[in-house]
N, C-alpha and C positions, 0 to 999 in steps of 0.2 A: 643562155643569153643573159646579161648583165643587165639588171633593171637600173633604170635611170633614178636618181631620188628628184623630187620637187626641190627640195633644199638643199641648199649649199652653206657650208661652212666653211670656217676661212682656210682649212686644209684643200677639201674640194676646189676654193674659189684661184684658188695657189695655181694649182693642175691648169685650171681650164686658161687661166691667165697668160701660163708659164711664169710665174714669178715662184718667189721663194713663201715658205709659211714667213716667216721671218718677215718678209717684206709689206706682205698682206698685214700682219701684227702692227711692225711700227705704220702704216699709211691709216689705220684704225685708229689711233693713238694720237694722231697728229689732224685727225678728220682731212686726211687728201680727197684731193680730188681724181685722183687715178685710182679711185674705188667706185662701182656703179652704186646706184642711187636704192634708197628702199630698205637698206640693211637695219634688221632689227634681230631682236635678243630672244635666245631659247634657252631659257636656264642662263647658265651664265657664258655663251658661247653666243657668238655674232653671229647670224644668218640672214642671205639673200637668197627668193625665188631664182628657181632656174631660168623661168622664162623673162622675168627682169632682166636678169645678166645675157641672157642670148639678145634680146631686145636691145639694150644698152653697146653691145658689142654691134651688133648691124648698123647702130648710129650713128658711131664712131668710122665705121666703116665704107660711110655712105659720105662723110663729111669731106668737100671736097679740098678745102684748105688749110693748113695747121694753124695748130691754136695760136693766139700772139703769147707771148715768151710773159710769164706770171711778175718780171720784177723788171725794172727799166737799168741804165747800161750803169753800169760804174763811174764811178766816179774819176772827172776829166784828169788825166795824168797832168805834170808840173814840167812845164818844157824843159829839157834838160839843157846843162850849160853847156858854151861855146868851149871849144879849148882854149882861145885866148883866154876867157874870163878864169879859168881854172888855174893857168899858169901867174896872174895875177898881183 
């Protein structure tokens, strides 16, 4: 039987995630917020408790509406011209 570790590192947190190491890396890098909370330093490698990340994950899971969108809309398009005014 496979013992479970307390700790997770950002390989482990990749797996449970389904995301890539890679992904896990740059969201590190950029302090995202689609990384659960809590993560600190073991030597020079980032680590979160396991029962953090299950906790953090049931959160999300319990949450009944999605998050509102992090950046508001673009910028209003430029009416585009009539074809009279193009022929001109």
């Amino acid at each position: 039987m496979e013992e479970k570790s307390e700790i997770l590192y950002a390989a482990d947190l990749a797996k449970v995630l389904g995301k890539s190491q890679h992904s896990i890396s740059m969201a590190i890098q950029r302090d995202s917020d689609m990384l659960p909370p809590g993560r600190f330093k073991m030597g020079r490698l980032w680590a979160w408790r396991r029962a953090t990340v299950m906790k953090w994950l049931d959160q999300l899971e319990d949450q009944d509406e999605t998050p509102a969108p992090r950046r508001g809309p673009g910028r209003p398009r430029a009416t585009p011209a009539s074809p009279l005014e193009l022929r001109g």
